[in-house]
PyMOL Python script that loads the backbone (N, CA, C, O; Angstrom):
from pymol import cmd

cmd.read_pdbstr("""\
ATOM      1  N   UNK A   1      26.631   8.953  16.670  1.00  0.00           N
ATOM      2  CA  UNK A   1      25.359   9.552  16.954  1.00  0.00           C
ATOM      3  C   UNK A   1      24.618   9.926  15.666  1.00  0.00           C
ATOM      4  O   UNK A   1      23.402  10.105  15.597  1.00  0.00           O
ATOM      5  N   UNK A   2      25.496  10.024  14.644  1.00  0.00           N
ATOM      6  CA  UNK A   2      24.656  10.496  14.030  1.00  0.00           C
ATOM      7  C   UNK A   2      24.045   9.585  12.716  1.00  0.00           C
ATOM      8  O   UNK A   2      23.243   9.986  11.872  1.00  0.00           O
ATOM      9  N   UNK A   3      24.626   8.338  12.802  1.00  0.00           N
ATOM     10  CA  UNK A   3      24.099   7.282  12.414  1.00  0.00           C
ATOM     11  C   UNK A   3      22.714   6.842  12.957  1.00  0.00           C
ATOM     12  O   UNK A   3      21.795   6.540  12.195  1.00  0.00           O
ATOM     13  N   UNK A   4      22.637   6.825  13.931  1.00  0.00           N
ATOM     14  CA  UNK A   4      21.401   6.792  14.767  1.00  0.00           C
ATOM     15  C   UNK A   4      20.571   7.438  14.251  1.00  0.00           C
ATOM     16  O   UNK A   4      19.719   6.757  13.680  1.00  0.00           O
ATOM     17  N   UNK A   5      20.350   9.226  14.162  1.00  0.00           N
ATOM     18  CA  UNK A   5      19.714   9.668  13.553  1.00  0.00           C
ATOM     19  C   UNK A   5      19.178   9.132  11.929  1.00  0.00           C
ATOM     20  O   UNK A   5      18.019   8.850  11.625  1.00  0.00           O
ATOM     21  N   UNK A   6      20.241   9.097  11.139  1.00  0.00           N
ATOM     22  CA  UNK A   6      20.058   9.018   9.863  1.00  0.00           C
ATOM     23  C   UNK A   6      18.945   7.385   9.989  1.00  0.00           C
ATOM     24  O   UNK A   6      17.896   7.387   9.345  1.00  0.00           O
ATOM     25  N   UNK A   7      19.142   6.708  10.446  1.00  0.00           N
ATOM     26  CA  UNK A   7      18.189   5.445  10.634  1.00  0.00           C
ATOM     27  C   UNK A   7      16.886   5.654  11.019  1.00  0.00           C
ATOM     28  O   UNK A   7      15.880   5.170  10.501  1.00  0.00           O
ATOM     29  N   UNK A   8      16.966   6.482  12.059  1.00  0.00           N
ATOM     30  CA  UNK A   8      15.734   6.733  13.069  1.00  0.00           C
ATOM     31  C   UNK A   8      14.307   7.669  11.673  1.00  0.00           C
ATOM     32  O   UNK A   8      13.100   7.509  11.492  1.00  0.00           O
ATOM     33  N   UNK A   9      15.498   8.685  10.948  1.00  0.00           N
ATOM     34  CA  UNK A   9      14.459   8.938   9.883  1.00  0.00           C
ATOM     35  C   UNK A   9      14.055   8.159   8.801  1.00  0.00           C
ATOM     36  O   UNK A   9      12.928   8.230   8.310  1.00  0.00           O
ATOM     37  N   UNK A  10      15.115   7.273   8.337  1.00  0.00           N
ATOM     38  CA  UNK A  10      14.380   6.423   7.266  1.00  0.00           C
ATOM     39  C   UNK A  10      13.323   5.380   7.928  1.00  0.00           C
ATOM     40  O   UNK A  10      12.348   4.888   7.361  1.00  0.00           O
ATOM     41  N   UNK A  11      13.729   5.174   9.198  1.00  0.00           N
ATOM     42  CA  UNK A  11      12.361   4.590   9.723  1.00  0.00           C
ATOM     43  C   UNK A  11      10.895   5.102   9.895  1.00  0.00           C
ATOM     44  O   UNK A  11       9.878   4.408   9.917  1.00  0.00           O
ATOM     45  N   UNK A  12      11.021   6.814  10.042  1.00  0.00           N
ATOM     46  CA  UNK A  12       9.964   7.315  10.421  1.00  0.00           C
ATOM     47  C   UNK A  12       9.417   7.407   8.850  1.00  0.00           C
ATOM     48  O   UNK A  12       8.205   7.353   8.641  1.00  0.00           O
ATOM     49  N   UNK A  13      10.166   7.519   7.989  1.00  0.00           N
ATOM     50  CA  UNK A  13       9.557   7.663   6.330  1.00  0.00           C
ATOM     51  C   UNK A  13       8.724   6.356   6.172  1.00  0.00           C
ATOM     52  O   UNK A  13       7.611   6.282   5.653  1.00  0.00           O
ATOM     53  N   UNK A  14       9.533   5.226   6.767  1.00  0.00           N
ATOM     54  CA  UNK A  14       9.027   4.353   6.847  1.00  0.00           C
ATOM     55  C   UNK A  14       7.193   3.954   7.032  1.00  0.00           C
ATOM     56  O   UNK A  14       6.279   3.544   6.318  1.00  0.00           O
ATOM     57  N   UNK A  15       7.371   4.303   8.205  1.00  0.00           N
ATOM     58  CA  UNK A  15       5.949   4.394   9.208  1.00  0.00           C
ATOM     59  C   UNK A  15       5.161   5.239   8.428  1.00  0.00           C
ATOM     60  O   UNK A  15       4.042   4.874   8.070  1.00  0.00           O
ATOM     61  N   UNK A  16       5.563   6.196   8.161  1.00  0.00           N
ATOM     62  CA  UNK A  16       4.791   7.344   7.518  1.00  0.00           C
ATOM     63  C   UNK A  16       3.844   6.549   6.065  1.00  0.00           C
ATOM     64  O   UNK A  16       2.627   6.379   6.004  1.00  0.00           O
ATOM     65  N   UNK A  17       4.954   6.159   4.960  1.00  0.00           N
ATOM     66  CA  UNK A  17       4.411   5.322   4.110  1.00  0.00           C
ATOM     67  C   UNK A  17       3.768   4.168   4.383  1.00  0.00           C
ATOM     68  O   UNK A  17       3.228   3.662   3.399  1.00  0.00           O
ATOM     69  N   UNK A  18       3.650   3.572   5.438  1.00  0.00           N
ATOM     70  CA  UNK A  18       2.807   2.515   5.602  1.00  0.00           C
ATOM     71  C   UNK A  18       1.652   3.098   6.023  1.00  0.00           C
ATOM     72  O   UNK A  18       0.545   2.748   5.614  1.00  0.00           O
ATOM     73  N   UNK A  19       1.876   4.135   6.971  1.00  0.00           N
ATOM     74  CA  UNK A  19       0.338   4.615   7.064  1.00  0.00           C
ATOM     75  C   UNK A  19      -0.066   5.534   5.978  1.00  0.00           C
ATOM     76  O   UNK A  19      -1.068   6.237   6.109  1.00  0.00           O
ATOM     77  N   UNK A  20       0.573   5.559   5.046  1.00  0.00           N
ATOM     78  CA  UNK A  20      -0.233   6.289   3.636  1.00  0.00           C
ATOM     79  C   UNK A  20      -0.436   5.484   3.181  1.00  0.00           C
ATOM     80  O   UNK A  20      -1.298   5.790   2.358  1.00  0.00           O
ATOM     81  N   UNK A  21      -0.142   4.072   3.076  1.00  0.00           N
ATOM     82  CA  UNK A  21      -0.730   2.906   2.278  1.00  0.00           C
ATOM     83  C   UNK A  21      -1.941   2.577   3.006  1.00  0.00           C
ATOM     84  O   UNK A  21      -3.057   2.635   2.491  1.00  0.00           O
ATOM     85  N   UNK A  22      -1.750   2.284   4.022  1.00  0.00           N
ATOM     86  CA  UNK A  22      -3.178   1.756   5.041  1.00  0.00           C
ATOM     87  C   UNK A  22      -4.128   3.130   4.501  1.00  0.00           C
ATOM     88  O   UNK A  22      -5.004   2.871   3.676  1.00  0.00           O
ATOM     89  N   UNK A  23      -4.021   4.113   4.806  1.00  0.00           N
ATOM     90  CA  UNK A  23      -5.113   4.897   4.268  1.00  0.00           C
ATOM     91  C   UNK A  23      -5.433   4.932   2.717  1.00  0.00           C
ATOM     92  O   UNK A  23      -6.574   5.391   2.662  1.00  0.00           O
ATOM     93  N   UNK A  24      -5.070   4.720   1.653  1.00  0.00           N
ATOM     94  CA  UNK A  24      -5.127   4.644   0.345  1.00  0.00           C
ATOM     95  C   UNK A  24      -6.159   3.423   0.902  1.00  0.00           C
ATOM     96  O   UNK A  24      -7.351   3.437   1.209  1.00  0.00           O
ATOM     97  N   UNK A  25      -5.282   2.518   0.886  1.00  0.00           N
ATOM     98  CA  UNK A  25      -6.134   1.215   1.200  1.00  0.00           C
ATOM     99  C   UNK A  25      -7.405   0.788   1.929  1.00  0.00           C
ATOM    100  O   UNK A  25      -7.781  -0.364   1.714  1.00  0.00           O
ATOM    101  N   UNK A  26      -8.207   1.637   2.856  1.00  0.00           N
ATOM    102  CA  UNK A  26      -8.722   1.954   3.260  1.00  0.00           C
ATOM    103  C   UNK A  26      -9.728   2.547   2.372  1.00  0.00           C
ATOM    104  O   UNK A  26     -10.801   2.107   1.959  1.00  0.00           O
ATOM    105  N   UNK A  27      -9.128   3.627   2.188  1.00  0.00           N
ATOM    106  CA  UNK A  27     -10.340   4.665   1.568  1.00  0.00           C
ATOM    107  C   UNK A  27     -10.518   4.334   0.156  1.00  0.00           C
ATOM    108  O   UNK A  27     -11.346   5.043  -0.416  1.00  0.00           O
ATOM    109  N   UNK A  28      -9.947   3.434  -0.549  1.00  0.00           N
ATOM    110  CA  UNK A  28     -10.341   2.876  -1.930  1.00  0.00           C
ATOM    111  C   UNK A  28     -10.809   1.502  -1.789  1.00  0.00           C
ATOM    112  O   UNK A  28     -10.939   0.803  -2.794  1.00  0.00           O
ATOM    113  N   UNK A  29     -11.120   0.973  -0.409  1.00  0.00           N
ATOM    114  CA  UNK A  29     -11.229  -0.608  -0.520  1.00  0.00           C
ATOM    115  C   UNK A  29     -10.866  -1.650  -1.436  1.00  0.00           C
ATOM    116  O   UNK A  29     -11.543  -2.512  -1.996  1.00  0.00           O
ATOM    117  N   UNK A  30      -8.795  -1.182  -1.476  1.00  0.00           N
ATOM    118  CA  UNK A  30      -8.360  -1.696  -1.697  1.00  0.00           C
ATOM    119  C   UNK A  30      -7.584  -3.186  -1.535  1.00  0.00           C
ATOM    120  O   UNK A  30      -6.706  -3.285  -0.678  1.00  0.00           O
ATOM    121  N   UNK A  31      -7.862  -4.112  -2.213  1.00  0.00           N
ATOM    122  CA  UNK A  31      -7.252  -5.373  -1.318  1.00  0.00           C
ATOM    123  C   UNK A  31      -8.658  -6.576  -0.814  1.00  0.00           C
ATOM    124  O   UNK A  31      -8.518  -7.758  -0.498  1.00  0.00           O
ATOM    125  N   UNK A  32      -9.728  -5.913  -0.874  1.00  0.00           N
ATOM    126  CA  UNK A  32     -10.891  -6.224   0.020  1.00  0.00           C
ATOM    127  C   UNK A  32     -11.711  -6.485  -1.298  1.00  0.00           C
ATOM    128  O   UNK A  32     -11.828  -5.800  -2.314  1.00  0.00           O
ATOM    129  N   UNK A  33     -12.446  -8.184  -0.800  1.00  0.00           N
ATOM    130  CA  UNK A  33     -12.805  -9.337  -2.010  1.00  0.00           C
ATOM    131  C   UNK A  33     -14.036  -8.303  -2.265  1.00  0.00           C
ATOM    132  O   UNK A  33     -14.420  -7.494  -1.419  1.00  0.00           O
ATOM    133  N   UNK A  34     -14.632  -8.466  -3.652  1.00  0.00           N
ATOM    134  CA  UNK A  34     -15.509  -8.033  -4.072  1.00  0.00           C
ATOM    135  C   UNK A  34     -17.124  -8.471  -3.539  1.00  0.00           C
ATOM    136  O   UNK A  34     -17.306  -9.688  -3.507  1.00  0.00           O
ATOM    137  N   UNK A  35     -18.292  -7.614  -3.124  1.00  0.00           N
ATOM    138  CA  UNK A  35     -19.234  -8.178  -2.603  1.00  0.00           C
ATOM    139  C   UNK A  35     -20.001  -9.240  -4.117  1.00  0.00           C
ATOM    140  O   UNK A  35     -19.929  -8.895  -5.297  1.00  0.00           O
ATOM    141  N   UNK A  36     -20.474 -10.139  -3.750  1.00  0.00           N
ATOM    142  CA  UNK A  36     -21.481 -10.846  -4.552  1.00  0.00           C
ATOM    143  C   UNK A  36     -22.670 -10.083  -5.277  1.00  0.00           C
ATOM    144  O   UNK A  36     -23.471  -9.300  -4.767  1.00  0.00           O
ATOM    145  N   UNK A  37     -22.599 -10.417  -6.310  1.00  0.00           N
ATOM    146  CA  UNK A  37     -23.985  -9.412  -6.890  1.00  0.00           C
ATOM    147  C   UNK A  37     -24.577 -10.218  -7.819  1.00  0.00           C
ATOM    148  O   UNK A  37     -23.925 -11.076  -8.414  1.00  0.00           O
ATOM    149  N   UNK A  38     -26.051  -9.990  -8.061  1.00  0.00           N
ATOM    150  CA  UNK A  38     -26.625 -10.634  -9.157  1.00  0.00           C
ATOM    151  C   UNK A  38     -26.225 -10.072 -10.360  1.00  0.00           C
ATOM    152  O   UNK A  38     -25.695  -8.989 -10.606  1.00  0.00           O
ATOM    153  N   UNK A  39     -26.654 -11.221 -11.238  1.00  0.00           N
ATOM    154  CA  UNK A  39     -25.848 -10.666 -13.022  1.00  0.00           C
ATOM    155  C   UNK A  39     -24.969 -11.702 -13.017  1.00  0.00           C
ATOM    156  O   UNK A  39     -24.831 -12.776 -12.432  1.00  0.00           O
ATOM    157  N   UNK A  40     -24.221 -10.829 -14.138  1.00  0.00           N
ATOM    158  CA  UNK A  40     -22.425 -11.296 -14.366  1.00  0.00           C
ATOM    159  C   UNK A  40     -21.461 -10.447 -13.880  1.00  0.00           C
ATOM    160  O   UNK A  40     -21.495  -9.221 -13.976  1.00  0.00           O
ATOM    161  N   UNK A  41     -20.585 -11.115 -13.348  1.00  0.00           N
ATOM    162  CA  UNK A  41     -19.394 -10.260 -12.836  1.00  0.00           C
ATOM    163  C   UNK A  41     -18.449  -9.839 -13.716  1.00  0.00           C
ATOM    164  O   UNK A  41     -17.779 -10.809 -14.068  1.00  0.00           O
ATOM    165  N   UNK A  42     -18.065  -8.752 -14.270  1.00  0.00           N
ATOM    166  CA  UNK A  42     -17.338  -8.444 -15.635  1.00  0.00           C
ATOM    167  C   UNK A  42     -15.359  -8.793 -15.064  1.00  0.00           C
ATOM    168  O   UNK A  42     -14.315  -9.015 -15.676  1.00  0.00           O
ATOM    169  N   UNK A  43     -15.652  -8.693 -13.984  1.00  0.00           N
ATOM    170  CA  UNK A  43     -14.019  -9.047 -13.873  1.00  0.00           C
ATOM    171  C   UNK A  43     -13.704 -10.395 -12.766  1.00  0.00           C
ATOM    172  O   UNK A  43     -14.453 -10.533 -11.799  1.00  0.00           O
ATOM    173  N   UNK A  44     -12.888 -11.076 -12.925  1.00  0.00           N
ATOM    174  CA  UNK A  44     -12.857 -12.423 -12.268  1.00  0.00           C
ATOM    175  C   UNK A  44     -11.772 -11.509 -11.110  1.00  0.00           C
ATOM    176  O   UNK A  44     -11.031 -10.550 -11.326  1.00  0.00           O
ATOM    177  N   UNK A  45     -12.116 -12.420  -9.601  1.00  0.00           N
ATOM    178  CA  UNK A  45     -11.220 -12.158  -8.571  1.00  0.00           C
ATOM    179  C   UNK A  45     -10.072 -11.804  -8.820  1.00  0.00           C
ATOM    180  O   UNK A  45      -9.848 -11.796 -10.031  1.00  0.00           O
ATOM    181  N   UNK A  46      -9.022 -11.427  -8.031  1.00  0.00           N
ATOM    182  CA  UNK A  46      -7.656 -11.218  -8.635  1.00  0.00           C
ATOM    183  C   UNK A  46      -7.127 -12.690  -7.579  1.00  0.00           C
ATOM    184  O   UNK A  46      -7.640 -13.517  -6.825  1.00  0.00           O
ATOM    185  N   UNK A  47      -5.984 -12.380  -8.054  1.00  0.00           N
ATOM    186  CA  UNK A  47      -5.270 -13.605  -7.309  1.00  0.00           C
ATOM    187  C   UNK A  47      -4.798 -13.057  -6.036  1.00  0.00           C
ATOM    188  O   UNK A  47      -4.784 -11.831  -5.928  1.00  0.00           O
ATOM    189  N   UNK A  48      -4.278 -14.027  -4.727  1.00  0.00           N
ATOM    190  CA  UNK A  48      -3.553 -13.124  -4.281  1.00  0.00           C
ATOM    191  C   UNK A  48      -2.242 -12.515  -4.285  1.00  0.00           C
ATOM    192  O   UNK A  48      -1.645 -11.602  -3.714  1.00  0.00           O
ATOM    193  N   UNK A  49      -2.003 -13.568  -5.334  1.00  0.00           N
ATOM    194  CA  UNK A  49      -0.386 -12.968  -5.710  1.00  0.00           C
ATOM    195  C   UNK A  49      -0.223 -11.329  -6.090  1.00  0.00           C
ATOM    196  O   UNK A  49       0.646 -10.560  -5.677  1.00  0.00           O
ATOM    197  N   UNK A  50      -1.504 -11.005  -7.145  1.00  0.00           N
ATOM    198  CA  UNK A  50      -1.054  -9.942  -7.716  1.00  0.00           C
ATOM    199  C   UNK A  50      -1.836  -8.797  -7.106  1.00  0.00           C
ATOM    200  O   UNK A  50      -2.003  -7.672  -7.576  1.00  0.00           O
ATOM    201  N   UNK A  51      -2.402  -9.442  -5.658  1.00  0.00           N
ATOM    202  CA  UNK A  51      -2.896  -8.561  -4.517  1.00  0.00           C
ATOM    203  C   UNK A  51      -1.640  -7.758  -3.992  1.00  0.00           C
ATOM    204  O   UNK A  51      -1.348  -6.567  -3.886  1.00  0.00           O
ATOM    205  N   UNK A  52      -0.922  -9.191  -3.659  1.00  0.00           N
ATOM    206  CA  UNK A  52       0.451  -8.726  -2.696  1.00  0.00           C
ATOM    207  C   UNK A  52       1.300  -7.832  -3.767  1.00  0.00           C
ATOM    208  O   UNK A  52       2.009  -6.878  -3.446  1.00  0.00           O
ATOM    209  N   UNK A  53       1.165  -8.161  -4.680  1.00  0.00           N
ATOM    210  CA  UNK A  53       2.055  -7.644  -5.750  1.00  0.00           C
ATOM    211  C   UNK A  53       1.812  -6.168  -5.515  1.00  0.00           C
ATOM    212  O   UNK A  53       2.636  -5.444  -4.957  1.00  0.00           O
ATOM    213  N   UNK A  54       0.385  -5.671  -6.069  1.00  0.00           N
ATOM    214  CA  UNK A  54       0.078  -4.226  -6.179  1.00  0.00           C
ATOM    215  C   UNK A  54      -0.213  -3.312  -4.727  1.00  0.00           C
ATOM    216  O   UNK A  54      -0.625  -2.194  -4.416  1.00  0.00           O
ATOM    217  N   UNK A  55       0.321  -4.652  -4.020  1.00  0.00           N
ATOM    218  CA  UNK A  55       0.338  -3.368  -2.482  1.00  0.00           C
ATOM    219  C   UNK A  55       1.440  -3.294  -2.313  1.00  0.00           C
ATOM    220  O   UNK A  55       1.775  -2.466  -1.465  1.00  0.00           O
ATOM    221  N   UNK A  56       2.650  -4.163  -3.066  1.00  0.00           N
ATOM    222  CA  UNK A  56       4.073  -3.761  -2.491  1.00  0.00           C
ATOM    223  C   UNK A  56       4.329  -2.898  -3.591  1.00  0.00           C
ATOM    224  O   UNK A  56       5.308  -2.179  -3.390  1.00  0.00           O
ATOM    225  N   UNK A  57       3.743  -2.724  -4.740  1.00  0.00           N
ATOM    226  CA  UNK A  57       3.804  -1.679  -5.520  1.00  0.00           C
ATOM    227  C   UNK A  57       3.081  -0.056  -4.727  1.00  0.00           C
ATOM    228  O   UNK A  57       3.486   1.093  -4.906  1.00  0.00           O
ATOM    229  N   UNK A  58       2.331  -0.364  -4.161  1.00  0.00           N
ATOM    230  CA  UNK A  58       1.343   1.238  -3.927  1.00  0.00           C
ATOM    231  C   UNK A  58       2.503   1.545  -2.705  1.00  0.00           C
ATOM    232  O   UNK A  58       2.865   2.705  -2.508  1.00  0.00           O
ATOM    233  N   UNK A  59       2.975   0.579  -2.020  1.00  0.00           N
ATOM    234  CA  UNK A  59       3.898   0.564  -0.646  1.00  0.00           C
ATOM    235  C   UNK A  59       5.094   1.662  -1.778  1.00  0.00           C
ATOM    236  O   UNK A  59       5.041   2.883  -1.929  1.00  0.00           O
ATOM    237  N   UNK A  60       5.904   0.842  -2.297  1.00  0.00           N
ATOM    238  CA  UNK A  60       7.249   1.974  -2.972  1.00  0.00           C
ATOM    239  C   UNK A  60       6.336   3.266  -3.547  1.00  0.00           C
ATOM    240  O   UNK A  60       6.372   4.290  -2.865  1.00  0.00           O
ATOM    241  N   UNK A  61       5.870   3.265  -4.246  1.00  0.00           N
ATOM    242  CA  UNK A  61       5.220   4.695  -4.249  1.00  0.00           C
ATOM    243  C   UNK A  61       4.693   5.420  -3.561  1.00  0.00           C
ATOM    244  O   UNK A  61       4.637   6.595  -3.923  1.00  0.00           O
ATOM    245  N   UNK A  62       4.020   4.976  -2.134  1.00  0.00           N
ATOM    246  CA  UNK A  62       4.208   5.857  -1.189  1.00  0.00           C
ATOM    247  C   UNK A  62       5.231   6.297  -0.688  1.00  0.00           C
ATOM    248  O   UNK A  62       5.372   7.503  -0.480  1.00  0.00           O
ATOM    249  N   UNK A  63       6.214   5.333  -0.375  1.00  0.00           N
ATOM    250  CA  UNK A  63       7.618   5.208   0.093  1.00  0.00           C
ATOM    251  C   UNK A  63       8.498   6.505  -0.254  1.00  0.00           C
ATOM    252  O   UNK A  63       9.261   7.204   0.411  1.00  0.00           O
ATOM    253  N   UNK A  64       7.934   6.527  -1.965  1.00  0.00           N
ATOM    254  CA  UNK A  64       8.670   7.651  -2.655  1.00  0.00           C
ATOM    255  C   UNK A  64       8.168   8.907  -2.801  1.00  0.00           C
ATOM    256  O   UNK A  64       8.847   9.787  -3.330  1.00  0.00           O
ATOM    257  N   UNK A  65       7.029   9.108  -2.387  1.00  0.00           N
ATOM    258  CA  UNK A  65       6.323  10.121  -2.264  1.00  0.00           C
ATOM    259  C   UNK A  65       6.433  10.952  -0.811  1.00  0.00           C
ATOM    260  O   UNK A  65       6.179  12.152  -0.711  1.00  0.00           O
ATOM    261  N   UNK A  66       6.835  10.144   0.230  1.00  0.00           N
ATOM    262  CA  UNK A  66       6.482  10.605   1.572  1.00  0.00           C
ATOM    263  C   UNK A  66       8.547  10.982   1.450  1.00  0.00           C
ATOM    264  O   UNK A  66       8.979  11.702   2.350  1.00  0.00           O
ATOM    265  N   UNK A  67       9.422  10.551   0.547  1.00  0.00           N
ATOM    266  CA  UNK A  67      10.524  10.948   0.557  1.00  0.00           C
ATOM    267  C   UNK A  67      11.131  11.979  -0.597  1.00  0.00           C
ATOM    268  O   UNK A  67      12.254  12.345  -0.947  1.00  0.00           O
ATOM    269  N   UNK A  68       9.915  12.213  -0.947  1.00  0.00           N
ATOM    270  CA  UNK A  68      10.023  13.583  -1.798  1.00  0.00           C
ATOM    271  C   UNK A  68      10.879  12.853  -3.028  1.00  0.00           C
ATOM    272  O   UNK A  68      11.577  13.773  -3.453  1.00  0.00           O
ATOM    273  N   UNK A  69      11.093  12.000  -3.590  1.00  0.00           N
ATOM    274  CA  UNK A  69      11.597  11.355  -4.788  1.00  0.00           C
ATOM    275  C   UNK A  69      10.352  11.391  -6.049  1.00  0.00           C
ATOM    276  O   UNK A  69      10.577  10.893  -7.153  1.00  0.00           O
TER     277      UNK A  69
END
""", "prot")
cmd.dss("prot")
cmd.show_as("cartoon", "prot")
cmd.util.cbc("prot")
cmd.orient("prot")
């Protein structure tokens, strides 16, 4: 039984950090292509590699934050 438990919370840390990522992500319009503008654009697109990259990065640092580490 009490394995159960111990799972059931690293899952809820779980959930928890994903929805602190979705909100980071969200509220910094993070991840989300840049609008078009006249001029020059001073920074070129990112890739999506190092999209996925820096959300599985913001993901462990929430991860570790919502687990008090």
């Amino acid at each position: 039984m009490e394995k159960e438990t111990a799972n059931s919370g690293a899952r809820r840390n779980e959930d928890i950090a994903l929805d602190l990522l979705k909100f980071v992500a969200n509220s910094t319009s993070f991840g989300r292509p840049v609008a078009p503008s006249t001029g020059f654009s001073s920074t070129p697109a990112p890739k999506p590699e190092d999209q996925v990259n820096q959300l599985l990065d913001l993901y462990s640092r929430c991860l570790a934050v919502v687990g008090g580490k």
